[in-house]
Backbone of each chain as ProteinMPNN parsed JSONL, in Angstrom:
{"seq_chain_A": "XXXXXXXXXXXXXXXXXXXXXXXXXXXXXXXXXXXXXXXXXXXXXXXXXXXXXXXXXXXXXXXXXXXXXXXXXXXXXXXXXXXXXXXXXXXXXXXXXXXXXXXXXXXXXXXXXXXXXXXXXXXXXXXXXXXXXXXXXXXXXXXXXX", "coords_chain_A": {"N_chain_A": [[129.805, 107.772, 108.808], [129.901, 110.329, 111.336], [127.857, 110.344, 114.809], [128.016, 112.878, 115.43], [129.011, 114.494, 113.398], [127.181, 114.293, 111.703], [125.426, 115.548, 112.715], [126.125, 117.369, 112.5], [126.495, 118.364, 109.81], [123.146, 118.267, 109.577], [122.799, 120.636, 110.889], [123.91, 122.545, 109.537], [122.625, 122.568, 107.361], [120.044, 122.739, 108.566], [120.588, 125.325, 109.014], [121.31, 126.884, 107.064], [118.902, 126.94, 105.307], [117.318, 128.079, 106.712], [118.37, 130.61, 106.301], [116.813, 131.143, 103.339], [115.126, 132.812, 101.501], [111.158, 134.1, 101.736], [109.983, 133.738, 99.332], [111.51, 131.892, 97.972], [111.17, 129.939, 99.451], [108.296, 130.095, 99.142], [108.045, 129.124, 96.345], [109.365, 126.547, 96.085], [107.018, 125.1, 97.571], [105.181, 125.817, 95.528], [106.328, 124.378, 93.74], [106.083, 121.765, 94.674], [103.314, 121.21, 94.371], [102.669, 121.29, 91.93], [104.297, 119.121, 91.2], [105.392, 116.505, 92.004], [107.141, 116.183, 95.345], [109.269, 117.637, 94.186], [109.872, 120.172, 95.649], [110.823, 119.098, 97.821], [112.784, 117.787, 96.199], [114.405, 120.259, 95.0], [115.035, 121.831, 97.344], [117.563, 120.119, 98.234], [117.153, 117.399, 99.286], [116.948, 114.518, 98.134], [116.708, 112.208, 97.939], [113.885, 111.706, 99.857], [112.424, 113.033, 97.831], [112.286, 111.481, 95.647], [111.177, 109.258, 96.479], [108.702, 110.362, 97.181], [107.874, 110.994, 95.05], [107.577, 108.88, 93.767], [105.469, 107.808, 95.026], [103.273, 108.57, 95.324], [102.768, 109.863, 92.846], [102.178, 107.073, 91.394], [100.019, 106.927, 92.995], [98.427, 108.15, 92.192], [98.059, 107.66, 89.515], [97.493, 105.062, 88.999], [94.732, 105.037, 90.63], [93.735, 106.576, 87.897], [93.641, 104.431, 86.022], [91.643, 102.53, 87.461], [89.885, 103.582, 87.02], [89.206, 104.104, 84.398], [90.124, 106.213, 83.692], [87.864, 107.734, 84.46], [87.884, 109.698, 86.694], [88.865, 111.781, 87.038], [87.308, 115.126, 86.812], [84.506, 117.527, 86.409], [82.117, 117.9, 85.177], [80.564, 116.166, 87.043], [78.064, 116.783, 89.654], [78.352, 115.069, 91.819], [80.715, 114.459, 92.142], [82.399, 116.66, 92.915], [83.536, 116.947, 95.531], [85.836, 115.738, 95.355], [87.499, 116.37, 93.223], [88.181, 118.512, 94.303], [89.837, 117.396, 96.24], [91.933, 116.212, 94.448], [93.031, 118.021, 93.173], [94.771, 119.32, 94.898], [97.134, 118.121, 93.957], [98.434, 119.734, 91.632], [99.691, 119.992, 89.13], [99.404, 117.516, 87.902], [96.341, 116.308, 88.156], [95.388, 118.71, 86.054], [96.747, 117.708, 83.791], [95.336, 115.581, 83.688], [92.62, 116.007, 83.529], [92.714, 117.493, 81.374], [93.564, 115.38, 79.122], [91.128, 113.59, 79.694], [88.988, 114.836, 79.243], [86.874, 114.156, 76.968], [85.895, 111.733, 77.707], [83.075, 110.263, 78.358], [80.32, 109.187, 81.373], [79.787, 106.451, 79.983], [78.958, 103.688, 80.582], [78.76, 100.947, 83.329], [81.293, 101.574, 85.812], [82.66, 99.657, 87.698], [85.474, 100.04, 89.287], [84.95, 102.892, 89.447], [84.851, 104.3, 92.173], [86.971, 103.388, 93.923], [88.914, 104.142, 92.191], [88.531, 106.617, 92.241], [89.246, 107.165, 95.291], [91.536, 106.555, 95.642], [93.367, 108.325, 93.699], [92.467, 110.767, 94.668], [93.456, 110.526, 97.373], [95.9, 110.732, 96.724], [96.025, 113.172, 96.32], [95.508, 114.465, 98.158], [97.438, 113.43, 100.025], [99.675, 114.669, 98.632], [99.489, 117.427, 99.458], [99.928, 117.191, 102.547], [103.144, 116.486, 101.763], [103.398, 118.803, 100.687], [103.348, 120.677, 102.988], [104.924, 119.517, 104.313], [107.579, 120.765, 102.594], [107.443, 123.011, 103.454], [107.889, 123.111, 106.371], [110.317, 122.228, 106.327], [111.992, 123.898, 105.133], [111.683, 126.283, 106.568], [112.595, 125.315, 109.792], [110.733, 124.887, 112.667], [111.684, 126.548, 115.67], [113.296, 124.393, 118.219], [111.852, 123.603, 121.577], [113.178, 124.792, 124.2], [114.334, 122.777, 126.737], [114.424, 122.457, 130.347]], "CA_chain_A": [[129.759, 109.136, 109.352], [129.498, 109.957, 113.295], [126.383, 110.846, 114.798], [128.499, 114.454, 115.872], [129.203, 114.914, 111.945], [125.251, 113.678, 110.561], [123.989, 116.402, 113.321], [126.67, 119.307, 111.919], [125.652, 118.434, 108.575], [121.814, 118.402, 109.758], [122.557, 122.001, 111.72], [124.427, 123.612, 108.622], [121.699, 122.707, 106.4], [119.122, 123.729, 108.738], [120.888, 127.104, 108.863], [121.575, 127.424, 105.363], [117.382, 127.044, 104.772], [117.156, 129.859, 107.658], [118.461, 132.474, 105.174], [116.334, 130.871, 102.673], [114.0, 134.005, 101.589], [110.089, 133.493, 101.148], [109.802, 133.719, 97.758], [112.301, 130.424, 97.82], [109.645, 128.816, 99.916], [107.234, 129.803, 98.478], [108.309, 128.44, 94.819], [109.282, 125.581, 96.504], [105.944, 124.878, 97.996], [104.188, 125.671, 94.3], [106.8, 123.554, 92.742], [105.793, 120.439, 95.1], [101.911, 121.398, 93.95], [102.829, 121.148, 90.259], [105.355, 117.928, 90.358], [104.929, 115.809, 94.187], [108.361, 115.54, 95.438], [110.426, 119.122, 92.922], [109.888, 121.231, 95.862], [112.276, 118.302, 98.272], [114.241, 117.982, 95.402], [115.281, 122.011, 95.075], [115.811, 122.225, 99.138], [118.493, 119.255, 98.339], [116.276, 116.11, 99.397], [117.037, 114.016, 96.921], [115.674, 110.84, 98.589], [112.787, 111.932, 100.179], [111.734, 113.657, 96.668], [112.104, 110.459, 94.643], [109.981, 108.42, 97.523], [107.257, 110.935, 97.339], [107.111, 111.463, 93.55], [107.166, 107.675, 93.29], [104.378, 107.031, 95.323], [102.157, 110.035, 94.834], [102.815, 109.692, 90.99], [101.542, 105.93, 91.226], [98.819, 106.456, 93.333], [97.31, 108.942, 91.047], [97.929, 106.717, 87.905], [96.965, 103.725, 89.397], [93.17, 105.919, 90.399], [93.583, 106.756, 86.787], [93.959, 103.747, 85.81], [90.804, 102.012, 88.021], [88.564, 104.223, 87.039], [89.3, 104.294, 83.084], [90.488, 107.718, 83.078], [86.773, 108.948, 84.324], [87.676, 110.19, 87.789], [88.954, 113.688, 87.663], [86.008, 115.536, 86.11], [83.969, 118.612, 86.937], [80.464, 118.261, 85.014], [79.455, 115.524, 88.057], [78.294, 117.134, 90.993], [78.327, 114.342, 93.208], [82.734, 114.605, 92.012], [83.44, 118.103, 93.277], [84.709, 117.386, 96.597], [87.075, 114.513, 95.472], [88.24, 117.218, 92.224], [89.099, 119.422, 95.381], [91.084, 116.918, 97.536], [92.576, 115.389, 93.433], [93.662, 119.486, 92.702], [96.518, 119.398, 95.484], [98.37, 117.536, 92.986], [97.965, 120.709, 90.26], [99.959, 119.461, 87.839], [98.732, 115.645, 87.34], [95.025, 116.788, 87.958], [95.469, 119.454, 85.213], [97.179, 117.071, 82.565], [94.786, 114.462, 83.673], [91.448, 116.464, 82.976], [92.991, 117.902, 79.948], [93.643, 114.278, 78.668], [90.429, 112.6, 79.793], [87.487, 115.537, 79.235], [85.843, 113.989, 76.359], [85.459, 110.986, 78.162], [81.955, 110.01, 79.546], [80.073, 108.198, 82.106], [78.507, 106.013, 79.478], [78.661, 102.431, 81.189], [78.893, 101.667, 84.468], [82.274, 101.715, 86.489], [82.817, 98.856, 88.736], [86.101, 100.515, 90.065], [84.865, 104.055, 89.914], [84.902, 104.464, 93.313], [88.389, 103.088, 93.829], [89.879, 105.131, 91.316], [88.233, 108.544, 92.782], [89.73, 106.984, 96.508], [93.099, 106.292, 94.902], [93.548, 109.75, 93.34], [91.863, 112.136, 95.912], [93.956, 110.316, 98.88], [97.533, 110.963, 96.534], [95.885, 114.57, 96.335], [95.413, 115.13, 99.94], [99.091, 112.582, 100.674], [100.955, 115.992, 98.506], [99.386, 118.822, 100.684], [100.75, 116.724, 103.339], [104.265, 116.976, 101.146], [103.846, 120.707, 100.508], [103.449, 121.446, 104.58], [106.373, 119.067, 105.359], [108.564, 121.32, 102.454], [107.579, 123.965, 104.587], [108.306, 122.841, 107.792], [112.35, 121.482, 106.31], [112.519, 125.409, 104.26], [111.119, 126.641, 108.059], [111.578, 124.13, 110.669], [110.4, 125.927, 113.762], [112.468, 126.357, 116.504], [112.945, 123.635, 119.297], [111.784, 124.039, 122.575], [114.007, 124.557, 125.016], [113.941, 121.597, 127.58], [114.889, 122.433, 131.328]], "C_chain_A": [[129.34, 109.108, 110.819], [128.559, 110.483, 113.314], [126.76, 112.509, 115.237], [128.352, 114.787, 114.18], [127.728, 114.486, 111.08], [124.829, 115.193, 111.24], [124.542, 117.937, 113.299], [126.364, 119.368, 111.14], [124.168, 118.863, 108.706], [121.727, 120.389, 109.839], [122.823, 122.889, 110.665], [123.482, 123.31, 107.964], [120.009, 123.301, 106.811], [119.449, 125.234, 108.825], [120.712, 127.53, 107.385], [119.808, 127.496, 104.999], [116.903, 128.113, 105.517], [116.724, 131.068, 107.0], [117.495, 131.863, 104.172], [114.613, 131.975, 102.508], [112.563, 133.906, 101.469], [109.585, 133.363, 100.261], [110.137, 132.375, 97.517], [111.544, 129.567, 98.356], [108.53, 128.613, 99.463], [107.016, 128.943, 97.14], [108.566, 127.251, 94.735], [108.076, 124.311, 96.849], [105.116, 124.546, 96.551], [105.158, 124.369, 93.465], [106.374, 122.033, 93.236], [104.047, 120.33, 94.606], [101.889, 120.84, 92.724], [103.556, 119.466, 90.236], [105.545, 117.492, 92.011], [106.615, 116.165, 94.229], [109.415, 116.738, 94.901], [110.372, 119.761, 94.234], [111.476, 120.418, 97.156], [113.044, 118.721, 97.656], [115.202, 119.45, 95.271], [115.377, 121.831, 96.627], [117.064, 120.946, 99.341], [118.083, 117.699, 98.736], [115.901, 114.984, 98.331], [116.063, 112.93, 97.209], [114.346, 110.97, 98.859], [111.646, 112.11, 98.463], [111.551, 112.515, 95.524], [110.955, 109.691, 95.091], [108.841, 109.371, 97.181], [106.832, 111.061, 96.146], [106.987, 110.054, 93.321], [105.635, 106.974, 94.087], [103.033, 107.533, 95.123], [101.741, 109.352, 93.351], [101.769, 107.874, 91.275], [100.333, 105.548, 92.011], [97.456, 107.393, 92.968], [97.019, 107.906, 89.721], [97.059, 105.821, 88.42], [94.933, 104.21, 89.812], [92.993, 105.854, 88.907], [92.562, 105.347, 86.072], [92.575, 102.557, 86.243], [89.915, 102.262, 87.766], [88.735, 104.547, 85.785], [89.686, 105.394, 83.011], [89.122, 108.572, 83.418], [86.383, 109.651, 86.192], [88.073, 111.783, 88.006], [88.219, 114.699, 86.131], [85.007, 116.38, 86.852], [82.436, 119.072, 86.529], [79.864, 116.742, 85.851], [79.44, 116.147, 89.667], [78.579, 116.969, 92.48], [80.196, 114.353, 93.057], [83.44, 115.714, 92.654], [84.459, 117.623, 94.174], [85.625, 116.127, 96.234], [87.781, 115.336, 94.144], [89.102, 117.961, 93.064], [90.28, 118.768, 95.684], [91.832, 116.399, 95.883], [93.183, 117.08, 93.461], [95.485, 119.854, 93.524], [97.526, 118.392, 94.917], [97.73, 118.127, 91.633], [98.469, 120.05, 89.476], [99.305, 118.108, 87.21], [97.391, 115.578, 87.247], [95.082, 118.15, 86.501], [96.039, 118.69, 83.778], [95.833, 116.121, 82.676], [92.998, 114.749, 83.27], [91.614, 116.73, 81.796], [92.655, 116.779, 79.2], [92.139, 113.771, 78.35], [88.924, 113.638, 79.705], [86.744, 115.105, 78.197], [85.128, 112.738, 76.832], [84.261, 110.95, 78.93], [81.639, 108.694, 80.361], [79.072, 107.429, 81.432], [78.086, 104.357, 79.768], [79.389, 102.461, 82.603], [80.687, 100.932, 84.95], [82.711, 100.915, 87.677], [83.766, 99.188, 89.798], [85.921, 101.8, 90.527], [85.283, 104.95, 91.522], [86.255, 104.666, 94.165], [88.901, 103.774, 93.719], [89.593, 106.441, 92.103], [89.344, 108.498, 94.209], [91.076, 107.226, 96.115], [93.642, 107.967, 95.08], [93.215, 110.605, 94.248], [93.059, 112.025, 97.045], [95.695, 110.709, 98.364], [97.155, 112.679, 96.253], [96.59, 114.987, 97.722], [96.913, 114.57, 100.568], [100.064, 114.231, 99.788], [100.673, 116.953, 99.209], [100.178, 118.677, 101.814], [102.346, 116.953, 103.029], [104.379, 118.561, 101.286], [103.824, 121.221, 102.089], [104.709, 121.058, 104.84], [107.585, 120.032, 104.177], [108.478, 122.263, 103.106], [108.198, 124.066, 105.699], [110.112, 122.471, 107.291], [112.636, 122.901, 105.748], [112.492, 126.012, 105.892], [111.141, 126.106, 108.846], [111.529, 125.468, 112.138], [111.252, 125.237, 114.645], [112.442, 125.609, 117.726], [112.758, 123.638, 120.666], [112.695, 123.882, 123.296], [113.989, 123.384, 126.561], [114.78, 121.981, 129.107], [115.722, 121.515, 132.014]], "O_chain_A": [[128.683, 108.243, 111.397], [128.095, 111.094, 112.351], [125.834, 113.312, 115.358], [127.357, 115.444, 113.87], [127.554, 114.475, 109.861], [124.101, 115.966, 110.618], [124.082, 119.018, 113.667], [125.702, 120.393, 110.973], [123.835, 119.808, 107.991], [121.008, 121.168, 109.213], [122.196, 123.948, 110.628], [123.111, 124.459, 107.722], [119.16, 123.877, 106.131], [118.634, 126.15, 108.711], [120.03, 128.403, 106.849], [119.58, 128.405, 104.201], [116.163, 128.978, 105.049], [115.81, 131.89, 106.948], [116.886, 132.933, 104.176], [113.531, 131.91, 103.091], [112.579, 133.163, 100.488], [108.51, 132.764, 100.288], [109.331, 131.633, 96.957], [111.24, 128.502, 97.82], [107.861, 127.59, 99.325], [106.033, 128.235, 96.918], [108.259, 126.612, 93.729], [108.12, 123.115, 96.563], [104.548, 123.477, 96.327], [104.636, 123.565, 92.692], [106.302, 121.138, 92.394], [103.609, 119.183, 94.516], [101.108, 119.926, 92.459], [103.314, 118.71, 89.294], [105.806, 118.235, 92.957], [107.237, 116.387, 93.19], [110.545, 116.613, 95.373], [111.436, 120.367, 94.109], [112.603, 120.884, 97.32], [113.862, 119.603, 97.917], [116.417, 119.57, 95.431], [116.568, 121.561, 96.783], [117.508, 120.775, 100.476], [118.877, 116.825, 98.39], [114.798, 114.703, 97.86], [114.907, 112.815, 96.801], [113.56, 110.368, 98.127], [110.6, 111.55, 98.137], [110.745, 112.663, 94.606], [109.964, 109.453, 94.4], [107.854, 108.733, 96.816], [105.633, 111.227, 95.921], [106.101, 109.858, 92.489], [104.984, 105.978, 93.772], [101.987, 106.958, 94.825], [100.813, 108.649, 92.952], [100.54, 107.935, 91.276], [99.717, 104.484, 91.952], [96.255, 107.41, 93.235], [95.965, 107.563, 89.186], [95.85, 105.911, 88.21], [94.024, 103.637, 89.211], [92.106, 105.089, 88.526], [91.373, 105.27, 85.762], [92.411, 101.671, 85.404], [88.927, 101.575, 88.026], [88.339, 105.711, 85.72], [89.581, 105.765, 81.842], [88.975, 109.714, 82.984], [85.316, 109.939, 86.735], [87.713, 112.632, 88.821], [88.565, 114.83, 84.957], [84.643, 115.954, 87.948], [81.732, 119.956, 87.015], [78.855, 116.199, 85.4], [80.301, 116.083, 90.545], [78.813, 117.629, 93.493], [80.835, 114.227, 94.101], [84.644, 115.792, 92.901], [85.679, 117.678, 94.016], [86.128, 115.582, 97.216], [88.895, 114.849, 93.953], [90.305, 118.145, 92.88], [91.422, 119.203, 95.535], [92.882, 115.936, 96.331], [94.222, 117.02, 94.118], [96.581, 120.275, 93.152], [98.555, 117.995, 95.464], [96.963, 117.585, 90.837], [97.693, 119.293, 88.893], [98.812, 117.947, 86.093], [96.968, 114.859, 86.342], [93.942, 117.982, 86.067], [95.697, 119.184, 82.704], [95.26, 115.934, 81.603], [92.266, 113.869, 82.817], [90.79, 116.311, 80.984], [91.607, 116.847, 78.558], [91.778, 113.539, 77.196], [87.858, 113.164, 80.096], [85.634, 115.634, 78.265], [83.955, 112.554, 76.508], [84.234, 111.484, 80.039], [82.202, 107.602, 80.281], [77.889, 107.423, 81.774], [77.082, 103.848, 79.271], [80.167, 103.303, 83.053], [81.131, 99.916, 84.415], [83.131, 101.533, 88.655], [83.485, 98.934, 90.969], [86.397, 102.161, 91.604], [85.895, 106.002, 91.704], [86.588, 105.64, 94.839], [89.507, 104.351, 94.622], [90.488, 107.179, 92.514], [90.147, 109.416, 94.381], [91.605, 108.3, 96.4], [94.09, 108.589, 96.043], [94.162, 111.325, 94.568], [93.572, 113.016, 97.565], [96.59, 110.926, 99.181], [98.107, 113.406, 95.973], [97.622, 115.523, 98.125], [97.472, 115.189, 101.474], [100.998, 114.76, 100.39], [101.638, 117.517, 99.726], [100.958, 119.544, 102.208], [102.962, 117.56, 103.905], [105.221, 119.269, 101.838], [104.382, 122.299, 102.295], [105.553, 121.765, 105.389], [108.673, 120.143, 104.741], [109.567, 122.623, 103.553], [108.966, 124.977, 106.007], [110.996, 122.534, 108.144], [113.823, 123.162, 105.941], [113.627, 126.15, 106.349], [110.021, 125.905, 109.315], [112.141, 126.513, 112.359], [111.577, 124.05, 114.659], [111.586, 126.017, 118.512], [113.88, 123.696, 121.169], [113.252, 122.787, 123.215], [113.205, 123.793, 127.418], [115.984, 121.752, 128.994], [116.106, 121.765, 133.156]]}, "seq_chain_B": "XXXXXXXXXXXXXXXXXXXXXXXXXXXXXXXXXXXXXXXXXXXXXXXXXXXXXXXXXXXXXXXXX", "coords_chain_B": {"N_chain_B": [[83.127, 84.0, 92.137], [82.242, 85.55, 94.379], [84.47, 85.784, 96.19], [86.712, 86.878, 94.953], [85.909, 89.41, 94.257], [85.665, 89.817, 96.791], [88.959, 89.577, 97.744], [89.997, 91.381, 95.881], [89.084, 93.93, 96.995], [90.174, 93.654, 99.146], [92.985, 93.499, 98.695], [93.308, 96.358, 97.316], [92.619, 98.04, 99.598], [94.97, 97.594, 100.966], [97.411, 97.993, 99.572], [96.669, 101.086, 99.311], [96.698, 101.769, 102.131], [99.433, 101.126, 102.961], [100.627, 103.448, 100.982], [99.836, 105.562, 102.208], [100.874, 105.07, 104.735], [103.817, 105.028, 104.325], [104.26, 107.258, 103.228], [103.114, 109.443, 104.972], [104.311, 108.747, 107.149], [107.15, 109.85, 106.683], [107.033, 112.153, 107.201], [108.29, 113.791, 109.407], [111.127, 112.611, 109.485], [114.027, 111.822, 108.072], [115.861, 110.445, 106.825], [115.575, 108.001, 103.81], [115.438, 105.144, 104.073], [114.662, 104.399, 106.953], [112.05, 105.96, 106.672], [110.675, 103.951, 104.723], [111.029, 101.645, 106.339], [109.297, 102.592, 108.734], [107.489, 103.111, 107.806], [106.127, 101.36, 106.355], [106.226, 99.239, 108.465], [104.592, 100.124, 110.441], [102.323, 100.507, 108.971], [101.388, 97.702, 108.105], [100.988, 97.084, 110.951], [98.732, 98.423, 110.953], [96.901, 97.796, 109.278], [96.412, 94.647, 109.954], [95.453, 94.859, 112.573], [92.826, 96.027, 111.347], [91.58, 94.239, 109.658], [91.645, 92.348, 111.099], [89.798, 93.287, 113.711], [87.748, 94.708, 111.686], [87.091, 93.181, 109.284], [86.882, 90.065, 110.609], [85.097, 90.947, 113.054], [82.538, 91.772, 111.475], [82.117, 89.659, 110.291], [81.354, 88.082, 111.714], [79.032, 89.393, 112.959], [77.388, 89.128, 110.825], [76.993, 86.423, 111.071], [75.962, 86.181, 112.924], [73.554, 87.885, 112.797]], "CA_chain_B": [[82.958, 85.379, 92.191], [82.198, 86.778, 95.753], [85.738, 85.75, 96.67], [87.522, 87.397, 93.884], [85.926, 90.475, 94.497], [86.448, 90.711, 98.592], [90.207, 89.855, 97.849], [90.255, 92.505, 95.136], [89.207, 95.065, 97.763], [91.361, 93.713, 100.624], [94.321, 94.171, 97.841], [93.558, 97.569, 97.233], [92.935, 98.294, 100.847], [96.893, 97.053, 101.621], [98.155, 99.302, 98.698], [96.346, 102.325, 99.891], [97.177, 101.867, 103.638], [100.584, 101.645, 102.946], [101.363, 104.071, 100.604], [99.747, 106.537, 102.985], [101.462, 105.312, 105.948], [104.975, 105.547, 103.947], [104.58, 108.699, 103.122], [102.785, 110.18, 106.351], [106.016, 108.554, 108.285], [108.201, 110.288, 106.131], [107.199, 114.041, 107.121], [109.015, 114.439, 110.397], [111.639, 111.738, 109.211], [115.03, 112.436, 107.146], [116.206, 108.959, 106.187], [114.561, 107.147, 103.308], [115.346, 104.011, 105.084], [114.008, 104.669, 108.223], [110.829, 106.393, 106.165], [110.308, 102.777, 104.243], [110.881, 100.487, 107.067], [108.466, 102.665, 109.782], [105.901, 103.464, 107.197], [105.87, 99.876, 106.312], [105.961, 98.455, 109.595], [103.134, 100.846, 111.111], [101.141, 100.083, 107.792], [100.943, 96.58, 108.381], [100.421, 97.067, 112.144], [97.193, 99.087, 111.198], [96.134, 96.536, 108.056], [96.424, 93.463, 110.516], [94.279, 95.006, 113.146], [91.7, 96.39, 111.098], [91.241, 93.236, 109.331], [90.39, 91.378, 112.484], [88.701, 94.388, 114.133], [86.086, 94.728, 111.041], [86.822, 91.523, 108.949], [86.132, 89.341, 111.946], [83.347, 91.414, 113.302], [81.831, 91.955, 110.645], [81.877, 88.146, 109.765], [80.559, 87.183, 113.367], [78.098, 89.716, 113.231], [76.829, 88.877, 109.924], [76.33, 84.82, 111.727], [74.485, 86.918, 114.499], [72.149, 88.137, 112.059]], "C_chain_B": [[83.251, 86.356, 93.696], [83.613, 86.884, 96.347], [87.08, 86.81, 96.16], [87.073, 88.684, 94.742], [86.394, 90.583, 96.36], [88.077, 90.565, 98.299], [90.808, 90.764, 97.126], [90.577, 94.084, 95.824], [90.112, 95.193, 98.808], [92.57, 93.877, 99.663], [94.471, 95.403, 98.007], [93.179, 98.514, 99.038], [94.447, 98.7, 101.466], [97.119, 97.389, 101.384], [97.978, 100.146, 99.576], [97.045, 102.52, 101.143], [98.549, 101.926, 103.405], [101.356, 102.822, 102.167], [100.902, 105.577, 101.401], [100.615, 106.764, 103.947], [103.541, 105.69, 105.926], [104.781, 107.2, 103.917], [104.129, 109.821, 103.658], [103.825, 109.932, 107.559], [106.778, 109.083, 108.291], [107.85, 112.077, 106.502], [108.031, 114.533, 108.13], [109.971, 113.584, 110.394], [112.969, 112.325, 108.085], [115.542, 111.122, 106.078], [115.291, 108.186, 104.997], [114.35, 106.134, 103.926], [114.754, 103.341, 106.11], [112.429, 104.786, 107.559], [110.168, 104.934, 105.961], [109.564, 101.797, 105.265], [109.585, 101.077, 108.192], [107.182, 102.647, 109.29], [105.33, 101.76, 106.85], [105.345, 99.171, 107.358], [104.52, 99.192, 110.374], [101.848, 100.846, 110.361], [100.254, 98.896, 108.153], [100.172, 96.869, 109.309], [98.853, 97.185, 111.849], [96.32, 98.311, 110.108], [95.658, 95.365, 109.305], [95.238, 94.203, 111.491], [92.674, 95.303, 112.544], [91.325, 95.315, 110.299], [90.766, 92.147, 109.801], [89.66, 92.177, 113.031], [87.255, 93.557, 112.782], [86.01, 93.45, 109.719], [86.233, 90.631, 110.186], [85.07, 89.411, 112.443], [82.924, 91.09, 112.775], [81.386, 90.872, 110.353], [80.812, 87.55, 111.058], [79.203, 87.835, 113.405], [77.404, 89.448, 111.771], [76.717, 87.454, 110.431], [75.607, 85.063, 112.609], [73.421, 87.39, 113.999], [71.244, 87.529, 111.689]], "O_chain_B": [[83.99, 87.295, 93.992], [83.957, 87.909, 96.936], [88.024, 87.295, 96.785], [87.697, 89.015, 95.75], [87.241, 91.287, 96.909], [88.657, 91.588, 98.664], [91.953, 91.117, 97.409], [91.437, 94.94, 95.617], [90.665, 96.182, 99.29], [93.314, 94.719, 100.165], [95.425, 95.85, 98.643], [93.669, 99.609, 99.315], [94.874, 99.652, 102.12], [97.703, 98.099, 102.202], [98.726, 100.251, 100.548], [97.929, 103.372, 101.235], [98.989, 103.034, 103.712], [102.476, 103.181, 102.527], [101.56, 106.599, 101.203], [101.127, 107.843, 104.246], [104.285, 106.201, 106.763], [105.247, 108.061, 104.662], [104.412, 110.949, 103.253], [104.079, 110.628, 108.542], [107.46, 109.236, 109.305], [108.472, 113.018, 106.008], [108.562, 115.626, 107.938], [110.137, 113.354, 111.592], [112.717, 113.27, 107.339], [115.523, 111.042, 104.85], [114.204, 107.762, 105.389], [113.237, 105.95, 104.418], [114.42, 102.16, 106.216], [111.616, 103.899, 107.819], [109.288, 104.572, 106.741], [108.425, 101.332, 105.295], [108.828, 100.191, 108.588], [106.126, 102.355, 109.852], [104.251, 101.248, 107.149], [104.268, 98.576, 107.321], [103.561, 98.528, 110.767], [100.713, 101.067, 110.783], [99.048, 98.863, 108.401], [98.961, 96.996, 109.124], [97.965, 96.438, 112.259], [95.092, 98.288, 110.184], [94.448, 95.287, 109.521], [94.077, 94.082, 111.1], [91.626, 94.94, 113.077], [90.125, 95.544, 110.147], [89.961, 91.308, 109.397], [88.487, 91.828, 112.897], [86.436, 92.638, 112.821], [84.953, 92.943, 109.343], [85.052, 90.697, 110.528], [84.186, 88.555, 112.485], [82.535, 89.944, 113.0], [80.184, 90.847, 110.087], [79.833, 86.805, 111.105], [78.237, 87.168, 113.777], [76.282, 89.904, 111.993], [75.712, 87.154, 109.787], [74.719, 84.353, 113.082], [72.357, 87.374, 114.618], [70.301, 88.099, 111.139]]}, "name": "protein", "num_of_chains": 2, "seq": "XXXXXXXXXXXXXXXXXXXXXXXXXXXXXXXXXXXXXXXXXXXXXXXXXXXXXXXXXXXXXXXXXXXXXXXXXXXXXXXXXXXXXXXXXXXXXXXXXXXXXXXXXXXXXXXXXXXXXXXXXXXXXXXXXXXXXXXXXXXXXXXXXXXXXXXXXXXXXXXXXXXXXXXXXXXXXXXXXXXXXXXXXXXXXXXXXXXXXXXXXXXXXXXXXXX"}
């Protein structure tokens, strides 16, 4: 493909997201909250949306996974702010408390730490996702260059 | 022992760093391709320095102690 025909394709698809109403962004936005990567995938981003749900997705598990299942949890107070930054990935924080609430802290956790890092940082890596579906539903307009 | 564990952490260090820097490359980026290879390559970049930065230091200044 020429680089004239990549950057009509680019232009018609940034138009076509133009008309794209805010409701569509918005649902977009919640759908990348709930599932990393669904809100790409609906704006046509196929690629991007596989890359981000594959790495997101595995760098929550893999937290999971380090930390036995006892990192996303809400009766330790020293956990809040890493429940916060784990929450911008609603859906996988919401299955993943569900799953793991009877679990306690009854020996100690050599990876604990890890696992909380892991998970919190694929929290805070989808907010990052949910701004950039924003910015491709919305990209703001380019300055004009003299 | 002590070995195991520092290469345990410098493992999960290398993960982390890169799967951030993939997928902080990839926001103003269209290409997977492109995404892979810059997030990759700017990963490393920032692994390799900070591994002599505060590995190194850290080692020298722990013989200065």
């Amino acid at each position: 493909m020429t680089a004239d025909g990549d950057a009509t394709i680019r232009g018609g698809t940034r138009a076509a997201h133009a008309a794209l109403s805010p409701i569509t962004v918005f649902l977009c936005v919640v759908a990348t909250w709930i599932l990393p990567g669904a809100g790409h995938w609906l704006l046509g981003r196929r690629g991007k949306a596989l890359l981000y749900f594959g790495l997101i997705a595995f760098a929550y598990a893999f937290g999971l996974w380090l930390a036995a299942g006892r990192n996303v949890r809400l009766d330790q107070d020293t956990m809040d702010l890493y429940f916060f930054g784990e929450s911008f990935c609603g859906g996988f924080t919401l299955v993943a408390w569900w799953l793991t609430r009877g679990l306690e802290l009854a020996f100690e956790q050599p990876l604990l730490d890890a696992g909380l890092l892991f998970s919190t940082v694929a929290g805070l890596l989808n907010l990052c996702v949910m701004v950039d579906v924003y910015e491709t539903a919305r990209p703001r307009p380019v300055a004009a260059h003299a | 022992m002590k070995s195991e564990l520092l290469f345990e952490h410098v493992g999960l260090f290398v993960l982390l760093v890169l799967i951030v820097s993939v997928v902080y490359n990839g926001l103003r980026r269209e290409r997977v391709s492109e995404i892979v290879r810059v997030g990759l390559q700017r990963g490393l970049f920032f692994i390799l320095v900070s591994l002599i930065v505060f590995g190194g230091g850290g080692y020298l200044l722990a013989q200065w102690l």
